[in-house]
C-alpha positions as CSV (number, residue, x, y, z in Angstrom):
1,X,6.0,-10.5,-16.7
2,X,7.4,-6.9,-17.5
3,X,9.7,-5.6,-14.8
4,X,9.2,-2.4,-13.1
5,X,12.3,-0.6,-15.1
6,X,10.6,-1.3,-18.6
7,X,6.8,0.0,-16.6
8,X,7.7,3.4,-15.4
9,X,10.2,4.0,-19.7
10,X,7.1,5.5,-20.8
11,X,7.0,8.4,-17.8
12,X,10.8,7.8,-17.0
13,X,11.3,11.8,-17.4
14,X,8.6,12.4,-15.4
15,X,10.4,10.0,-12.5
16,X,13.5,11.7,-12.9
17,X,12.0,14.9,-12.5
18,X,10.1,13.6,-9.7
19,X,13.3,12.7,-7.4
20,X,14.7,16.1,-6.9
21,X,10.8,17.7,-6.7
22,X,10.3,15.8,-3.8
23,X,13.8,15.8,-2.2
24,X,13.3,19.7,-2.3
25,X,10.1,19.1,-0.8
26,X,11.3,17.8,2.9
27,X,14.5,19.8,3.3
28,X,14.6,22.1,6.6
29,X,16.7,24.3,8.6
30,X,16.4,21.2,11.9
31,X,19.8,19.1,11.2
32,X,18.4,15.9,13.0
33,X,15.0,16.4,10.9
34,X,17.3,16.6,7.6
35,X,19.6,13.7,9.2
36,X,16.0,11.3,9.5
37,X,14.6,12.2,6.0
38,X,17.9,11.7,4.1
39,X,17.6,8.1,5.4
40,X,14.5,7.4,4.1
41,X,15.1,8.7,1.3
42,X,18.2,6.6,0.7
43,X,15.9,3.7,1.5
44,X,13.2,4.3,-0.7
45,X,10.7,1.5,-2.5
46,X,9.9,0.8,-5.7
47,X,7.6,4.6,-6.1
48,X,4.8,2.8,-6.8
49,X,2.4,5.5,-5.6
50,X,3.8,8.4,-7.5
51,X,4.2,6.2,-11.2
52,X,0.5,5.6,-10.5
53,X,-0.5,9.0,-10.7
54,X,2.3,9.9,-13.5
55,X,0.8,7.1,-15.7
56,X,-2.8,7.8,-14.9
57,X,-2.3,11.8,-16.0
58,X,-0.2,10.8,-18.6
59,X,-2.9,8.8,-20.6
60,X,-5.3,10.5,-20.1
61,X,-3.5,14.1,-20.9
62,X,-0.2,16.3,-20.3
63,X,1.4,16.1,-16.9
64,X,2.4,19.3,-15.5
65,X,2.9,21.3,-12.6
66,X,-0.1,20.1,-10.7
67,X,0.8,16.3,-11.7
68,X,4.5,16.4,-9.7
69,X,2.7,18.2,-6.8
70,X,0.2,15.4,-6.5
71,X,3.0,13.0,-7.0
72,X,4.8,14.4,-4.3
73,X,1.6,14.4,-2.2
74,X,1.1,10.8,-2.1
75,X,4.7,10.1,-1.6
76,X,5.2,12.1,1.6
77,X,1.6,10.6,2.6
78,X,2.7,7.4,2.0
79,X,6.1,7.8,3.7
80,X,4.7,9.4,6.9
81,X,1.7,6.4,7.5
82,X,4.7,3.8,6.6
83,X,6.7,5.7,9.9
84,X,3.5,5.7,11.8
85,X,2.8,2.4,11.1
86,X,6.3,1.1,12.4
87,X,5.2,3.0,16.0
88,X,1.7,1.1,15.9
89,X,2.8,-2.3,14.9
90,X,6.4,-2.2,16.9
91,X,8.5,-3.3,13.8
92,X,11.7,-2.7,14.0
93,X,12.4,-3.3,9.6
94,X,11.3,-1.4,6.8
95,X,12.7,-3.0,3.4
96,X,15.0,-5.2,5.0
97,X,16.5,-2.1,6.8
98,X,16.1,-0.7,10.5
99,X,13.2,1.1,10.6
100,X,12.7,5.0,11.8
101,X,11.2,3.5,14.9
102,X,14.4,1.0,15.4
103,X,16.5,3.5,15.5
104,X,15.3,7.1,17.1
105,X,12.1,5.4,19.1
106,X,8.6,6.3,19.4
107,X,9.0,10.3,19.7
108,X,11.2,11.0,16.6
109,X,9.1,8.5,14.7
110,X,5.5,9.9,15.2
111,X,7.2,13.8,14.8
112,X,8.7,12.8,11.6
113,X,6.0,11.3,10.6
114,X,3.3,14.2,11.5
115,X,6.9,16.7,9.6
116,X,6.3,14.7,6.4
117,X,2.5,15.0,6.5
118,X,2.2,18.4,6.8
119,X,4.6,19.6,4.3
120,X,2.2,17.7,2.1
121,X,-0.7,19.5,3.2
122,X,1.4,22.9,3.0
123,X,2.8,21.8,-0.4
124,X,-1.3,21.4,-1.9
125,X,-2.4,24.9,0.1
126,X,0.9,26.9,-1.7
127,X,-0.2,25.6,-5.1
128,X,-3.2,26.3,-4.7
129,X,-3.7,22.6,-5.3
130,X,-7.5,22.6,-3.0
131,X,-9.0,19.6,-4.9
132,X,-5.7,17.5,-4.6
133,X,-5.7,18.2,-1.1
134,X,-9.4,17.3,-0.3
135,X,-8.6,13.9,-2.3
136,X,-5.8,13.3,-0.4
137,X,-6.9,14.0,2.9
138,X,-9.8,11.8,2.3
139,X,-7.4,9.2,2.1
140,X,-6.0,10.0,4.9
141,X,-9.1,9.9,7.1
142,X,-9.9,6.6,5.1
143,X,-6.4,5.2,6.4
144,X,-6.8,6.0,10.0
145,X,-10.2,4.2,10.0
146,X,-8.9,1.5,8.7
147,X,-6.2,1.3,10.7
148,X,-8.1,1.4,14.4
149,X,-10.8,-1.1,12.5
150,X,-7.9,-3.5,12.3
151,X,-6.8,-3.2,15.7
152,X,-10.4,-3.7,17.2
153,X,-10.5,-6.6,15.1
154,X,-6.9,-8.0,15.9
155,X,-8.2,-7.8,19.6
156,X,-10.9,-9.9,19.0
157,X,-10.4,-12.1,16.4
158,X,-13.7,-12.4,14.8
159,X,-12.8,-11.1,11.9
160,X,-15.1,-11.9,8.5
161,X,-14.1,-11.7,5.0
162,X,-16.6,-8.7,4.6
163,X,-14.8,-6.9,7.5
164,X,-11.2,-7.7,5.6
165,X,-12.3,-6.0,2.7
166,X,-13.3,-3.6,4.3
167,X,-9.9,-2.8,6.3
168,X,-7.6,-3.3,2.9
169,X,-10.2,-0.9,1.4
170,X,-9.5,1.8,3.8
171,X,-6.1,0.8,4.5
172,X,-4.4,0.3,0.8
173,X,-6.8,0.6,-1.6
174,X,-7.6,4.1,-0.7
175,X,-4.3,6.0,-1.3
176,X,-3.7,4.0,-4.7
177,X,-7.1,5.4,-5.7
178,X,-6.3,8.8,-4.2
179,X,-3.0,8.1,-6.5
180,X,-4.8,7.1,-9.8
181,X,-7.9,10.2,-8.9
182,X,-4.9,12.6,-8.4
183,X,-3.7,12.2,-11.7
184,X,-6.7,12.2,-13.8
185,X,-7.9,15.4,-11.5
186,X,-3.7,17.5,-12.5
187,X,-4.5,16.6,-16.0
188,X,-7.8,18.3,-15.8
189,X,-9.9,15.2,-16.5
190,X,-13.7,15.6,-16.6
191,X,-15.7,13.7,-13.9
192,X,-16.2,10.3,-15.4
193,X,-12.8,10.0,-16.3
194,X,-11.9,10.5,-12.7
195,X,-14.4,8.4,-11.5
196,X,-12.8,6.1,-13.7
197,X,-9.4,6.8,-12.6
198,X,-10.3,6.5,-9.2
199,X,-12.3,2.6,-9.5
200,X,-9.2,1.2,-11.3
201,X,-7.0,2.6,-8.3
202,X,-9.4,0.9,-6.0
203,X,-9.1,-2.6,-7.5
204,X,-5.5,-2.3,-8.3
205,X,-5.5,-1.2,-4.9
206,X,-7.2,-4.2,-3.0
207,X,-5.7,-6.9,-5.8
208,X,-2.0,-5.1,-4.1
209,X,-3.2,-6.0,-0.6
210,X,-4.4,-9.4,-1.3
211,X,-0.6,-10.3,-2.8
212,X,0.9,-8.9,-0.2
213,X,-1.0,-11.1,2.4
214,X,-0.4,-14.5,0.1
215,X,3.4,-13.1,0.7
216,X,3.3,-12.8,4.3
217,X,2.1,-16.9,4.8
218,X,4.6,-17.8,1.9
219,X,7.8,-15.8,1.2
220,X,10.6,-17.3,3.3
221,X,13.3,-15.4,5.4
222,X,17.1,-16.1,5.1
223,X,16.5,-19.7,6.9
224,X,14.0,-20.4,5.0
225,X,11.2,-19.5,7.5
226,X,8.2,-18.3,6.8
227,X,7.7,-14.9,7.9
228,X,4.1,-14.8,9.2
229,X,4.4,-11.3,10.4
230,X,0.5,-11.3,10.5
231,X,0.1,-14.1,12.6
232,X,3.0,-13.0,15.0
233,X,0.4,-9.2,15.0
234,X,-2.7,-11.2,15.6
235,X,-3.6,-10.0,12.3
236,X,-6.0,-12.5,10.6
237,X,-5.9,-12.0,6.5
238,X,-7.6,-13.7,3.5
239,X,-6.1,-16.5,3.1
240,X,-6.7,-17.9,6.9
241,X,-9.7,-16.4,7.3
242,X,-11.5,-17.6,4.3
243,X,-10.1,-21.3,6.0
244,X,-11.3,-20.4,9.2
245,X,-14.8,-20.0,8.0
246,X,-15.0,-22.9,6.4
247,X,-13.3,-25.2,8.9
248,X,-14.8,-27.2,12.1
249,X,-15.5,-25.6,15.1
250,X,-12.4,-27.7,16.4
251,X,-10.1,-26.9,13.9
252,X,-11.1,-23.3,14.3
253,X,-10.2,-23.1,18.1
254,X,-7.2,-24.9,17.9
255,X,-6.0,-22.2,15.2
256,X,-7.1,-19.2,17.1
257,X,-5.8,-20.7,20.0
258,X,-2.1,-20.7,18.6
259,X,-2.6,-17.1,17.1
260,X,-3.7,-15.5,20.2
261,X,0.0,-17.5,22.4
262,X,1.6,-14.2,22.2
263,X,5.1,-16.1,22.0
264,X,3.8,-18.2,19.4
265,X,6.5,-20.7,17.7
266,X,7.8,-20.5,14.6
267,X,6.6,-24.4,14.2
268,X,3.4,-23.7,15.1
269,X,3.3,-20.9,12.4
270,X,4.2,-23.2,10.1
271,X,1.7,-25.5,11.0
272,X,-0.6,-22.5,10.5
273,X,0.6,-22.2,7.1
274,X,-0.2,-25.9,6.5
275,X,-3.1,-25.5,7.1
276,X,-4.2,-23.0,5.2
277,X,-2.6,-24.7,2.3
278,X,-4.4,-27.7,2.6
279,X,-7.9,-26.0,2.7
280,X,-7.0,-23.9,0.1
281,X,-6.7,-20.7,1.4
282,X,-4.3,-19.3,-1.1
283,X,-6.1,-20.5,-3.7
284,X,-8.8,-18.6,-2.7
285,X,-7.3,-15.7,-2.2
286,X,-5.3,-15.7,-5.4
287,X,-8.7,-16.0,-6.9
288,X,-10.3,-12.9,-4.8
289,X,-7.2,-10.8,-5.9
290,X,-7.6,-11.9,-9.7
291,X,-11.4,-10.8,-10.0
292,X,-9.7,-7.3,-8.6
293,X,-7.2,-7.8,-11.3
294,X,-10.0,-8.3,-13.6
295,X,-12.0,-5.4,-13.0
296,X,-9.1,-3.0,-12.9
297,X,-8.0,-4.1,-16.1
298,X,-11.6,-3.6,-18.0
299,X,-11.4,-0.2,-16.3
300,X,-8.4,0.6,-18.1
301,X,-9.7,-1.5,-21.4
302,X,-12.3,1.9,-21.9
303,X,-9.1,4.5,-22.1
304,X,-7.9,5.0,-25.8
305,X,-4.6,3.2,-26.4
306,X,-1.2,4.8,-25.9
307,X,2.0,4.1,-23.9
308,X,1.2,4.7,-20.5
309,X,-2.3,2.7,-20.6
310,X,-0.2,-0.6,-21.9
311,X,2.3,0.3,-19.0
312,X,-0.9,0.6,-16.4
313,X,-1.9,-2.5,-18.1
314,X,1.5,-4.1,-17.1
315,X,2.0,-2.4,-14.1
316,X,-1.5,-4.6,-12.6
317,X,0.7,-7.6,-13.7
318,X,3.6,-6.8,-12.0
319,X,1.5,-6.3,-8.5
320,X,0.0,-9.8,-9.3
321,X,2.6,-11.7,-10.2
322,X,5.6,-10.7,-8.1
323,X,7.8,-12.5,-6.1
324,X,8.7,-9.9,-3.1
């Protein structure tokens, strides 16, 4: 599997670029806003969001101006819903750091949060960026609906596979296609190029989500634990719920009836996990997240060949096949 250092070589000016675009782009005259943003920043991921759109523009034409500003778009998006979503799930790590949240509470949070948002939104409006912006905002509205569909949905725990998808599409798979549509739209791409753009962000999108929820029932923590943050949240994902609709009437009440203990054991997640193993939950899923794979990939198959198309090609590896 290619590593994310050898992905982003073929738009590694662009990333360079990027850093200091969107530094720039968060700075204020309010020393305890600048204080809260400089950590972030020095905690940042793995940029997957803005090497989307830098690779999308960047096979299909030039990036520009207009690319780094929907770059930086989708960045301070993503980085305000990942301090919002710290308030609303009560997690107190981020990247195997404190979180926002952990440190300056629920106030600080959900202003920085709404800060980075809307110097987004400004950032579109003074570059005259109107099409970026009604993509983006899409997302947004997209994200926020999925978001309070979960939450009806963790308070119940009737969840169906069809409802799932249609959470992680809302939830994930809309900001990497508002990534991928972004950066066909800077490069002035015509419509079916877009459209294009746009489908292979969806899949690439909901293949993401899928790994991440195969990580949550089987990465382990430092005492070799699993995590099962979901479980802990009430939050019922692919792999268990493909199990639980498969499973006995029995067998499903005795699950649900551990997930909904709110002090729910660490053994009993494990059992959980067991489980789910055993029926073949992962396997499912894994299966699920490589028809995504699939279909973003013979998206990408119909752009000509060049650099940054083998890299996109590479890149839906990578979110498949990872190990954190």
């Amino acid at each position: 599997m290619t590593g994310i250092k050898d992905i982003r070589r073929s738009v590694s000016y662009e990333m360079e670029k990027f850093e200091p675009f969107f530094k720039e782009s968060v700075k204020t005259e309010i020393p305890l806003l600048n204080f809260v943003t400089s950590y972030i920043l020095r905690r940042k991921g793995k940029q997957i969001r803005p090497l989307l759109v830098f690779l999308t523009a960047k096979m299909i034409g030039t990036p520009n101006k207009s690319t780094f500003t929907a770059a930086v778009l989708v960045e301070l998006l993503h980085t305000a819903t990942l301090v919002h979503d710290d308030v609303v799930d009560d997690s107190y790590q981020r990247r195997g750091f404190f979180s926002v949240y952990a440190i300056w509470k629920t106030k600080i949070s959900v202003l920085v949060g709404d800060y980075l948002l809307s110097r987004g939104l400004l950032l579109a409006i003074q570059d005259n960026e109107y099409k970026l912006l009604e993509i983006v905002s899409d997302a947004v509205r997209e994200m926020s609906e999925g978001e309070l569909l979960q939450i009806q949905k963790t308070r119940s725990l009737d969840i169906s596979e069809g409802e799932y998808f249609k959470i992680i599409q809302k939830k994930t798979a809309a900001l990497i296609s508002a990534c991928t549509s972004c950066g066909a739209k800077s490069v002035d791409a015509d419509e079916k190029q877009i459209n294009l753009a746009k489908q292979f962000g969806y899949h690439a999108g909901i293949a993401f989500q899928i790994k991440d929820d195969i990580f949550d029932y089987t990465r382990v923590n430092s005492i070799g634990k699993p995590y099962g943050n979901d479980i802990k949240e009430k939050k019922l994902t692919l792999p268990l719920i493909h199990v639980l609709e498969n499973c006995s009437m029995s067998e499903k009440k005795k699950i649900l009836r551990s997930v909904r203990n709110k002090r729910i054991s660490n053994n009993e997640i494990k059992k959980i996990n067991l489980f789910v193993k055993k029926n073949k939950g992962f396997e499912y899923a894994e299966i699920k997240m490589n028809e995504h794979k699939k279909k973003a990939v013979d998206i990408i198959a119909l752009f000509p060949e060049s650099e940054s198309k083998t890299s996109l090609l590479a890149l839906m590896d990578y979110i498949t096949e990872r190990k954190k």
